[in-house]
PAZAPA-4460 file (N, C-alpha, C; in steps of 0.05 Angstrom, whole numbers, plus 32768, in hexadecimal, padded with zeros to 4 digits):
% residues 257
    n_x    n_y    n_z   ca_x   ca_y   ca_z    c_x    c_y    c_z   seq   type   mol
   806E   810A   8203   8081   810A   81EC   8099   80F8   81F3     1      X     A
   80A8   80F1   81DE   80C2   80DF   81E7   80D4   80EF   81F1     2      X     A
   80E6   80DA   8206   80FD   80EB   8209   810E   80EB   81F5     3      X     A
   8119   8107   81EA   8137   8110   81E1   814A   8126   81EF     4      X     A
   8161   8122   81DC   816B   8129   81DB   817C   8133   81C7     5      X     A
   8185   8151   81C4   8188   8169   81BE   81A9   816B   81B8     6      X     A
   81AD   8167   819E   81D3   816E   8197   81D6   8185   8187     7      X     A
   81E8   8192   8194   81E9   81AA   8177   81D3   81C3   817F     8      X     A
   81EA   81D4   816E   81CD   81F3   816D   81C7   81FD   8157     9      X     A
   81BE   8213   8158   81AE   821D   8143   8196   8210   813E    10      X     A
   8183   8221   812F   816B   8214   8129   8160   820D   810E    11      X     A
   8177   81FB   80FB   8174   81F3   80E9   815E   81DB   80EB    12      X     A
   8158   81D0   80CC   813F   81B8   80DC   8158   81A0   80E5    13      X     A
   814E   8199   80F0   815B   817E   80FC   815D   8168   80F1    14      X     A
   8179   8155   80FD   8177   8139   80F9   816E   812B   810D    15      X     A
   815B   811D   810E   814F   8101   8123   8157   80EA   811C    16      X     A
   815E   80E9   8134   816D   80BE   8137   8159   80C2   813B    17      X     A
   8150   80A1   8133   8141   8093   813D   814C   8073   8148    18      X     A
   814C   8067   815D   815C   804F   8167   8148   803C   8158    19      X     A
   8155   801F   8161   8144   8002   815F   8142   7FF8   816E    20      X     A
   8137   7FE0   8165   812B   7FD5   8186   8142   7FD1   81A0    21      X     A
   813A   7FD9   81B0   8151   7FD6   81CF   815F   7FE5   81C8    22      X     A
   815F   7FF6   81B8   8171   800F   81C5   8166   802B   81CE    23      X     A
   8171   803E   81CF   816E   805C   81D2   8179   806F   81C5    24      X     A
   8179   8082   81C5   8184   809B   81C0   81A0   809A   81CB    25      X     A
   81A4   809A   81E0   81BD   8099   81ED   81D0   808A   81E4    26      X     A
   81C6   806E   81D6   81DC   8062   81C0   81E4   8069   81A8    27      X     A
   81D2   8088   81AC   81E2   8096   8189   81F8   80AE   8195    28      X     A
   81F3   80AE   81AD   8201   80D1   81B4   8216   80D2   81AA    29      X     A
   8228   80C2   81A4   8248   80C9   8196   8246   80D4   817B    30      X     A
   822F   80BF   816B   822E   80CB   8153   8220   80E8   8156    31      X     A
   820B   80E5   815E   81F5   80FD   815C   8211   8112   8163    32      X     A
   8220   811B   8174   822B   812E   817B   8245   8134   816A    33      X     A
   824F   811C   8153   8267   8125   813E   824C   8130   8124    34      X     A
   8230   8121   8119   8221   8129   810F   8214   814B   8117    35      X     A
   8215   8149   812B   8205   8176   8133   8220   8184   812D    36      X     A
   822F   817F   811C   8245   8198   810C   8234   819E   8101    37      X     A
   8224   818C   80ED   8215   819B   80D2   81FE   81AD   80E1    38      X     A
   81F3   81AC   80F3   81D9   81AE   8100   81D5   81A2   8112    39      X     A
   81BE   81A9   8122   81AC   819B   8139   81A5   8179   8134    40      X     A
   81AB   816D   814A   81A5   8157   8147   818F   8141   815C    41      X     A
   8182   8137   8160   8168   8130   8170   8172   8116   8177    42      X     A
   8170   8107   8186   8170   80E9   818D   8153   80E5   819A    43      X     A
   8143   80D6   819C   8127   80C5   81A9   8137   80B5   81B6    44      X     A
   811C   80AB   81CB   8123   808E   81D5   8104   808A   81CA    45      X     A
   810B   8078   81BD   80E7   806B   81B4   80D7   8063   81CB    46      X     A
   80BC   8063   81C5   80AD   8052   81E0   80B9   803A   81E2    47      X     A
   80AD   8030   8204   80B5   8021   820A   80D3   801D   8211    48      X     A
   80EA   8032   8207   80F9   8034   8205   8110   8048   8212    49      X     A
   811D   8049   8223   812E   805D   8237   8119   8066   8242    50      X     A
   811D   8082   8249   8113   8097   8258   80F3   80A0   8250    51      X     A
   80EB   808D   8235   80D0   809C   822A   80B8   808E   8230    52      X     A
   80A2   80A0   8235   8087   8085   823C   808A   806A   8234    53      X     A
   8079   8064   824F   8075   803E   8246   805D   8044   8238    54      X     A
   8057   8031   8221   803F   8030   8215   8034   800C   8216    55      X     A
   8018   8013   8204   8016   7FEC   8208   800D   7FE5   81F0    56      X     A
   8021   7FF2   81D9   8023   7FE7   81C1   8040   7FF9   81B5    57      X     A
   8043   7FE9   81A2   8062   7FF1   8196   8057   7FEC   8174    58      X     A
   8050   7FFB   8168   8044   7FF2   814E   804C   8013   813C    59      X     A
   8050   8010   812F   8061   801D   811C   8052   802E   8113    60      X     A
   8034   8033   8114   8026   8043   8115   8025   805C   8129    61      X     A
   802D   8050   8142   8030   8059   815D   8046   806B   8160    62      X     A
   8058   8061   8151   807F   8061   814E   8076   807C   8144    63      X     A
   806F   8073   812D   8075   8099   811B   8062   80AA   8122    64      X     A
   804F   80AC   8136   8045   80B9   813E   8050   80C1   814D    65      X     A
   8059   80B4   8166   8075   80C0   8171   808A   80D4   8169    66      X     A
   808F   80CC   8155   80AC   80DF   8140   809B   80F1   8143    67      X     A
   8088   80FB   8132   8076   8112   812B   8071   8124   8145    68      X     A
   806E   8118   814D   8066   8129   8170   8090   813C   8174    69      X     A
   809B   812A   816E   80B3   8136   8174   80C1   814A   8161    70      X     A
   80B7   8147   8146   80B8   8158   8131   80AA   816F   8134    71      X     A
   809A   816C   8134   807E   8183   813C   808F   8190   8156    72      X     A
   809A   8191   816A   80A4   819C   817D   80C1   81A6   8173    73      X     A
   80C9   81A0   8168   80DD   81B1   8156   80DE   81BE   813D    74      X     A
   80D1   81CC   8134   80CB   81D0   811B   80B7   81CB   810E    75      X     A
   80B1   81AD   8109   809B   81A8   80F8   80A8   8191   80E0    76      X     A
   80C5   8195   80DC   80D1   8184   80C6   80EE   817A   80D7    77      X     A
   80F0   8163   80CE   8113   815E   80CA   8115   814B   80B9    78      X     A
   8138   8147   80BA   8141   812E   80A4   813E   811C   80BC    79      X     A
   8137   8103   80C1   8135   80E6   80C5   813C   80D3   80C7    80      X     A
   8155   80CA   80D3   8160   80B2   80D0   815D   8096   80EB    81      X     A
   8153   8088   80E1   8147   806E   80EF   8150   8050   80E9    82      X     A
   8161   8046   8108   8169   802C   8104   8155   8017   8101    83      X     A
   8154   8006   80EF   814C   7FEB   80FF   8127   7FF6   80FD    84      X     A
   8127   7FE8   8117   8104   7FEE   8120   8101   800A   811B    85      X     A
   8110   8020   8123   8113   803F   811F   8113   8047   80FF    86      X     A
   8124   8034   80F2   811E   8039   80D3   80FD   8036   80C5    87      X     A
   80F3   801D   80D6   80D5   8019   80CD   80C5   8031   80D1    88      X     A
   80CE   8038   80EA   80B6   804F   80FB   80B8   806D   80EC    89      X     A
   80D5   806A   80E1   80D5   8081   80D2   80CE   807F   80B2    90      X     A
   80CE   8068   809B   80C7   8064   808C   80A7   806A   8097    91      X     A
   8099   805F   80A4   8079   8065   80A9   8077   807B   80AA    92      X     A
   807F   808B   80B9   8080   80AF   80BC   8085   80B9   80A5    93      X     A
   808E   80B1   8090   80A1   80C0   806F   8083   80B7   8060    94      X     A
   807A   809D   8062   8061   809C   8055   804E   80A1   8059    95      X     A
   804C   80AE   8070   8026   80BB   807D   802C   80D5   8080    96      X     A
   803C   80DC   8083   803F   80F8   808B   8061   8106   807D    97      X     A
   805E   8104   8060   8077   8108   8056   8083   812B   805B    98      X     A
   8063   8138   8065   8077   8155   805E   807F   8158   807D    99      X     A
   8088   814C   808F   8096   8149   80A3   80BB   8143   809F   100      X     A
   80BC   813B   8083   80D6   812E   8083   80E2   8138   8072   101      X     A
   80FE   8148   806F   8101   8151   805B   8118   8139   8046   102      X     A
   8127   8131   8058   8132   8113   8051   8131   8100   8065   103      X     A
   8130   80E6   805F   8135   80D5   806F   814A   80BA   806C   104      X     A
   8154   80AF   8080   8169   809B   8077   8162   8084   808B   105      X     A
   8164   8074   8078   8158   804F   8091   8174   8041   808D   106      X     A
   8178   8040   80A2   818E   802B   80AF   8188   8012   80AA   107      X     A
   8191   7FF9   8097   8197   7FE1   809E   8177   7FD5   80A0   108      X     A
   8161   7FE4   8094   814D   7FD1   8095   8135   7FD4   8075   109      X     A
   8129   7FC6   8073   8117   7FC7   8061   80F3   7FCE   8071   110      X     A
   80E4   7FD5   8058   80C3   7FDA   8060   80BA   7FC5   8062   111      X     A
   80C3   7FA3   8066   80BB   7F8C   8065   80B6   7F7B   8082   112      X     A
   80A6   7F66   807F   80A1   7F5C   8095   80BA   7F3C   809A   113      X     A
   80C8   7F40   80B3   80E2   7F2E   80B5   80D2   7F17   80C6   114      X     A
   80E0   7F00   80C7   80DF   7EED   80D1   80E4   7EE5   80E1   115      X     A
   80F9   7EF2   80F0   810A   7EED   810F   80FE   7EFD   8128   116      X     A
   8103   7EF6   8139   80FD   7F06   8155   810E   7F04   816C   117      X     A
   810A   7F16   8177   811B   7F21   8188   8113   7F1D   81A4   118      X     A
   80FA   7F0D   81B0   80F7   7EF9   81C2   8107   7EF5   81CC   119      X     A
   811A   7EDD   81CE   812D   7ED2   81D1   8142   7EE7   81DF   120      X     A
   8150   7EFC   81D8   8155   7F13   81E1   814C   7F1E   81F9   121      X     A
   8132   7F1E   81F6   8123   7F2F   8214   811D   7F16   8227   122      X     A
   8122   7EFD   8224   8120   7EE8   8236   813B   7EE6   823E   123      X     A
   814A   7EF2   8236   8169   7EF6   823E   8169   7F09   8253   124      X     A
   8161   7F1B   824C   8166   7F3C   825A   814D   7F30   8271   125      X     A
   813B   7F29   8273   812E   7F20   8285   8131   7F0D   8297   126      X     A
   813F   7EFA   8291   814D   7EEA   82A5   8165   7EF2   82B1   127      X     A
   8170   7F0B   82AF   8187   7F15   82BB   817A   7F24   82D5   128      X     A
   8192   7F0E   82E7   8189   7F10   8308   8192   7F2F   830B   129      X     A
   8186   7F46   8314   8192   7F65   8320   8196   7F64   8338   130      X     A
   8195   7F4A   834A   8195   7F54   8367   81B4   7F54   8364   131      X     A
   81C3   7F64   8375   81E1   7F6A   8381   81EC   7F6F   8374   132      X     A
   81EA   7F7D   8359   81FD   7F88   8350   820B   7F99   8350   133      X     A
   8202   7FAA   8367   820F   7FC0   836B   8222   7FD6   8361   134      X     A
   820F   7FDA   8347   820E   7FE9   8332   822B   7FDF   8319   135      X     A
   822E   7FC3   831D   824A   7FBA   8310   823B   7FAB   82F1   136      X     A
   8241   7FBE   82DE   8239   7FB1   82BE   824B   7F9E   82BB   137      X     A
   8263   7F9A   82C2   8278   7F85   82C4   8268   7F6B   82C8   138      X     A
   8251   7F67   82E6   8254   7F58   82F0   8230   7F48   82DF   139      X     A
   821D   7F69   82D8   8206   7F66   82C7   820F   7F53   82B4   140      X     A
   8226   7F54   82A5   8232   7F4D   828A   8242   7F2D   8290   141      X     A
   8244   7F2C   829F   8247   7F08   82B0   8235   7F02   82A9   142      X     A
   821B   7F0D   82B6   8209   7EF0   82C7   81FB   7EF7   82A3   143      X     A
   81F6   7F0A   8294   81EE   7F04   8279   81F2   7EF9   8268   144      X     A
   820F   7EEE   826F   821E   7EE4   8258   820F   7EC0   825A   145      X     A
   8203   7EBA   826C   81FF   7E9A   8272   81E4   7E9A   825F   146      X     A
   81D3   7EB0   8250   81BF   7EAE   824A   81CA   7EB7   822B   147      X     A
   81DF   7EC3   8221   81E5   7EDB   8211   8201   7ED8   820A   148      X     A
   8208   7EC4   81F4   8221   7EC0   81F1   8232   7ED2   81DF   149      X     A
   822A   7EF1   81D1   8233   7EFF   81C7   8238   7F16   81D6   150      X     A
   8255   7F1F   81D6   8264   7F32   81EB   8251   7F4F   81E2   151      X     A
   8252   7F53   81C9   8250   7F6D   81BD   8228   7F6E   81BE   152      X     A
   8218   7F60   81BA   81FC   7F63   81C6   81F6   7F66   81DD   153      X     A
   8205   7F52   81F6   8205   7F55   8216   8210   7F80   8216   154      X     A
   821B   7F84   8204   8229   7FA4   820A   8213   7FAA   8202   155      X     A
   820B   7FB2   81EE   81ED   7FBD   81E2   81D9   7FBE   81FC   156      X     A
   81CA   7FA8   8200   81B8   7FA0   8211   81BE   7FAA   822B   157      X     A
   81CE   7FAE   8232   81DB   7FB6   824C   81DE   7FD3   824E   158      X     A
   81DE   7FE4   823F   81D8   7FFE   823A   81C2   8005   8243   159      X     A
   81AA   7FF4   823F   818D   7FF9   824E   8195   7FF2   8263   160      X     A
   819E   7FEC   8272   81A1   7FE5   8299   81A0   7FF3   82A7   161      X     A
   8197   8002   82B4   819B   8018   82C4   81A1   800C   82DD   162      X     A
   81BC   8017   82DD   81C2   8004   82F8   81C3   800E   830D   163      X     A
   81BC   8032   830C   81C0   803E   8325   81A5   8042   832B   164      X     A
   8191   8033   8327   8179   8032   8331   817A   8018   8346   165      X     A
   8165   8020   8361   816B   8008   8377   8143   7FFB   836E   166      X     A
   8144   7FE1   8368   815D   7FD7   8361   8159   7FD9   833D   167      X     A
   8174   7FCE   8331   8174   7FD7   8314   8163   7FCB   830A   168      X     A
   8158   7FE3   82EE   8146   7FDA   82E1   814F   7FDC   82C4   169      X     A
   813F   7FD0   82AF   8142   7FCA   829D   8135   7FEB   8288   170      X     A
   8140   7FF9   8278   8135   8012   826B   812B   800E   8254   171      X     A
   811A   7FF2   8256   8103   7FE4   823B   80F1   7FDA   824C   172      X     A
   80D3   7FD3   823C   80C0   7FCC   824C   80BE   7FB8   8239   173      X     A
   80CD   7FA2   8248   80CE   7F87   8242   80BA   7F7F   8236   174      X     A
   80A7   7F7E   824B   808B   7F6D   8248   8072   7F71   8225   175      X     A
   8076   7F8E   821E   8068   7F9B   820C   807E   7F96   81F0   176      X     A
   8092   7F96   81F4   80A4   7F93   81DA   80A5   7F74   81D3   177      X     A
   809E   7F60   81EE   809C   7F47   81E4   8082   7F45   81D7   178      X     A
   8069   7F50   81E3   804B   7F48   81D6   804B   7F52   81BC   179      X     A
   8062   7F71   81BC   8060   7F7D   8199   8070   7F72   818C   180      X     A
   8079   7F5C   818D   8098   7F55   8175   808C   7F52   8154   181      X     A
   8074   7F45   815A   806A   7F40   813A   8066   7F5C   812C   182      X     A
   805C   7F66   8140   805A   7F84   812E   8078   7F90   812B   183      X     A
   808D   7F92   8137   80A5   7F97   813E   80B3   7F8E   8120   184      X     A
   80BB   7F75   8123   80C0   7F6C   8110   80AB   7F68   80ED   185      X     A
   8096   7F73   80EE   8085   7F6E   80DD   8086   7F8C   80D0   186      X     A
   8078   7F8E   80C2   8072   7FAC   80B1   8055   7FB3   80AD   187      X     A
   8050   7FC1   80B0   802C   7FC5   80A8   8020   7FCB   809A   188      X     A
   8030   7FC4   807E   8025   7FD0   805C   8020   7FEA   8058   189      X     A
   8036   8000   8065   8025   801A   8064   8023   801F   8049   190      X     A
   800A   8035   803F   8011   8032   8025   8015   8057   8025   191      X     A
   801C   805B   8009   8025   807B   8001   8043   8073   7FFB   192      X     A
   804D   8090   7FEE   8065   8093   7FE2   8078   80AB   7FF6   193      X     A
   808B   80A6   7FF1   809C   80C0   8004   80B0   80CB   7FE9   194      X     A
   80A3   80E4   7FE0   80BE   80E7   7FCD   80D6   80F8   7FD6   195      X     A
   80DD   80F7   7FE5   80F5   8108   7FFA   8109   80F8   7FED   196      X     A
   8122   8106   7FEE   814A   80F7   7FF8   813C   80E0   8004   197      X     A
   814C   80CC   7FFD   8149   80B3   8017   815F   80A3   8013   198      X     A
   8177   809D   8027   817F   808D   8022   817C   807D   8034   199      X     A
   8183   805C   8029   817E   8045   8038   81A1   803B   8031   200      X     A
   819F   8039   8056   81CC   8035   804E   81CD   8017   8065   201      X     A
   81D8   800A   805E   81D3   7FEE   805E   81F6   7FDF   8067   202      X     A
   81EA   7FCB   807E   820B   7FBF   807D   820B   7FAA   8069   203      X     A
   8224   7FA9   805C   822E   7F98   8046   822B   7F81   8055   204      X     A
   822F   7F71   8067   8232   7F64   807B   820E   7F54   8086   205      X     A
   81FF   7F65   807F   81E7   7F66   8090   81CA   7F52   8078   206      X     A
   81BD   7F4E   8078   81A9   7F3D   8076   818C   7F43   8071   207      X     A
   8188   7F5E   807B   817A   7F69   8082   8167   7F7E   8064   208      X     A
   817D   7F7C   8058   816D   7F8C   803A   8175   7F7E   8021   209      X     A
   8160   7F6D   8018   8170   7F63   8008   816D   7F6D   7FE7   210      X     A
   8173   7F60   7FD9   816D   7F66   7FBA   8154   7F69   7FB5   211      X     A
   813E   7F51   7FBC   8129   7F53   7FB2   8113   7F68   7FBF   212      X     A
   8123   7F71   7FD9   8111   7F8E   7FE8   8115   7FAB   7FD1   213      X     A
   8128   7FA6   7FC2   8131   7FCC   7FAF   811A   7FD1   7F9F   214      X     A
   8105   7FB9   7F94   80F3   7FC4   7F84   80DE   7FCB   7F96   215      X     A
   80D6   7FC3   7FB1   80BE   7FCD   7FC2   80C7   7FE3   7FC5   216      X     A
   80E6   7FEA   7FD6   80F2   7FFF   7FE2   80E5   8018   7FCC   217      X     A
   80F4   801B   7FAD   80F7   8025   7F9E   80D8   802D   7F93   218      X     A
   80C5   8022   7F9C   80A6   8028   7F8F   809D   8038   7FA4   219      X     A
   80A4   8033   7FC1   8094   804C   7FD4   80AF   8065   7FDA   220      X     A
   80C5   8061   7FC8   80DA   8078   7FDA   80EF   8076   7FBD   221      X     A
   80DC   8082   7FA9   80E7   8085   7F91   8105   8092   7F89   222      X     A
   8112   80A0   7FA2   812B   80AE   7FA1   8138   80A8   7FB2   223      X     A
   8135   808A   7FB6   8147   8077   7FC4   815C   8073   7FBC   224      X     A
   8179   8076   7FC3   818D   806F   7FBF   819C   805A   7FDA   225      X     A
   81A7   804E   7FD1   81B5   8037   7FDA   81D2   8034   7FE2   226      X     A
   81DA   8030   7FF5   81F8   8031   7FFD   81F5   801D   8019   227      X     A
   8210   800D   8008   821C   7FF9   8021   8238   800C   8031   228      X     A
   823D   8002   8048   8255   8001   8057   825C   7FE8   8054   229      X     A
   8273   7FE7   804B   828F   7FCB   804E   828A   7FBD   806E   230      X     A
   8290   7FAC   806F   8293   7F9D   8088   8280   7FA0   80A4   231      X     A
   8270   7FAB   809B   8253   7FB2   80AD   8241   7F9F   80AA   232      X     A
   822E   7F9D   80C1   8218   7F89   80C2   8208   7F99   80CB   233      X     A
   81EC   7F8F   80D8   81D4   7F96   80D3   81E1   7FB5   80EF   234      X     A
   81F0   7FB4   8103   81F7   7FCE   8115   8205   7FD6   810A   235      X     A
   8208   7FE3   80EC   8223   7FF2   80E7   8227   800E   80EA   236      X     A
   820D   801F   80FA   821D   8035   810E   8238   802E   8123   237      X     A
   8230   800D   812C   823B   800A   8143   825D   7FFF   8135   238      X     A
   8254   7FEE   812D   826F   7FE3   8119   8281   7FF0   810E   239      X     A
   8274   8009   80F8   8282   8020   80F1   8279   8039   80EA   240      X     A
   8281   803F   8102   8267   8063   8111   827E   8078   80FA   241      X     A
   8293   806F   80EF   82A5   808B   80E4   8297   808A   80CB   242      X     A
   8296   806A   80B9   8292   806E   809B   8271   8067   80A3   243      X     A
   8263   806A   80B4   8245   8072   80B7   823B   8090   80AE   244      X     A
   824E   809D   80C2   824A   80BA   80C4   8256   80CA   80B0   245      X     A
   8270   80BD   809F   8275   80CD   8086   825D   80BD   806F   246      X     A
   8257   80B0   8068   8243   80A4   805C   8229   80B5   805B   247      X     A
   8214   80C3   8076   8205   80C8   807E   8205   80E8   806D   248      X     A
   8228   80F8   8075   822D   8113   8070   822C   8119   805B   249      X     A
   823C   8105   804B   824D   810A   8026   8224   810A   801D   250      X     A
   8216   80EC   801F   81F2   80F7   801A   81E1   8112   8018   251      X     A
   81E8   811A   8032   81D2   8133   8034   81E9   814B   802D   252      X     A
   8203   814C   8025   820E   815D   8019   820B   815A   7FFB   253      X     A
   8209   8141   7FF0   81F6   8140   7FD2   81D7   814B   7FD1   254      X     A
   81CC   8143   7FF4   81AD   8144   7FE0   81A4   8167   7FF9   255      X     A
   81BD   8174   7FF6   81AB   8198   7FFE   81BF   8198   8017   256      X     A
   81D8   818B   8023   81DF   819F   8039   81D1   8192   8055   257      X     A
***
């Protein structure tokens, strides 16, 4: 099963992060832990991903099979929310297996297949020398920067480092997320309907959902509602984790609490 981790008590059904690509669970803990007022809250590290099996595929089929295994160990249901690649894996899970979900919310992505890849990225993180660093992210965040000219991605990416491992390793399996990017970035036509709450909350800023995605969105996830954050781009947990998380609350206090 994946690793999580556990915010909040009581045994109401739960909310599950789900991360995107190169991240973890551990990049939600601030939110997940102002989010478990309302209830229990779950973080994953997806395959391939932190602390959870290596696998030798990353395919979104795989993904929400994953979730389900972690659902099923708590209950049987929760509400759903998934960034990015995590938004796909949980849209797949809302359409094959909807009575798992009682709402769900996708971060910043659409059910569509994108164009770009994230290659380039992991030839970054892969050419970063680990010998001597002697556990200094200061010094990780140098020698990255010659491959990685954005301060605020070198932070992201650098989160996976484990630097108190001799010698440090990387908490993604490079190799399998490069052979899966098409699927990563691609979508797999699931077909079915999810009639659950769903919202899809989007940076104003971001690229990623556009106009002409609301009529696909709106034909498999009929009680789709739509909301931007101001000045956010495609990370706007990270950009703005306050009007994320009142955004997220004011929702599921409309759609049941």
């Amino acid at each position: 099963m994946l690793n999580f981790i556990r915010h909040g008590e009581g045994s109401g059904v739960p909310l599950l992060i789900v991360h995107g690509l190169f991240g973890s669970g551990r990049n939600w803990g601030a939110i997940a832990k102002r989010l478990s007022a309302r209830g229990p809250v779950i973080t994953v590290d997806q395959r391939n991903h932190g602390e959870s099996p290596r696998a030798a595929t990353q395919s979104y089929e795989d993904m929400a099979a994953d979730l389900a295994g972690v659902i099923e160990a708590h209950g049987g249901q929760a509400d759903v929310l998934g960034h990015s690649m995590g938004g796909k894996a949980a849209m797949h899970l809302a359409l094959t297996r909807p009575q798992m979900l009682r709402r769900l919310i996708v971060a910043d992505i659409a059910p569509v297949t994108y164009n770009h890849s994230q290659s380039a990225n992991i030839e970054a993180m892969r050419s970063l020398d680990l010998s001597g660093l002697n556990g200094s992210r200061l010094e990780a965040d140098r020698r990255l920067q010659a491959r990685l000219q954005d301060p605020a991605l070198r932070a992201f990416f650098l989160q996976s480092l484990d630097l108190k491992s001799e010698p440090p390793r990387w908490r993604l399996n490079l190799d399998v997320l490069e052979a899966e990017m098409d699927k990563i970035t691609g979508w797999p036509g699931t077909e079915g309907i999810y009639e659950g709450p769903t919202l899809f909350l989007t940076g104003a800023q971001s690229h990623y959902v556009q106009p002409e995605h609301k009529p696909l969105i709106t034909a498999q996830f009929p009680r789709a509602r739509f909301v931007k954050l101001s000045g956010a781009g495609h990370w706007l947990h990270a950009e703005k984790p306050r009007e994320f998380e009142a955004s997220i609350l004011a929702w599921m206090e409309a759609t049941g609490g």
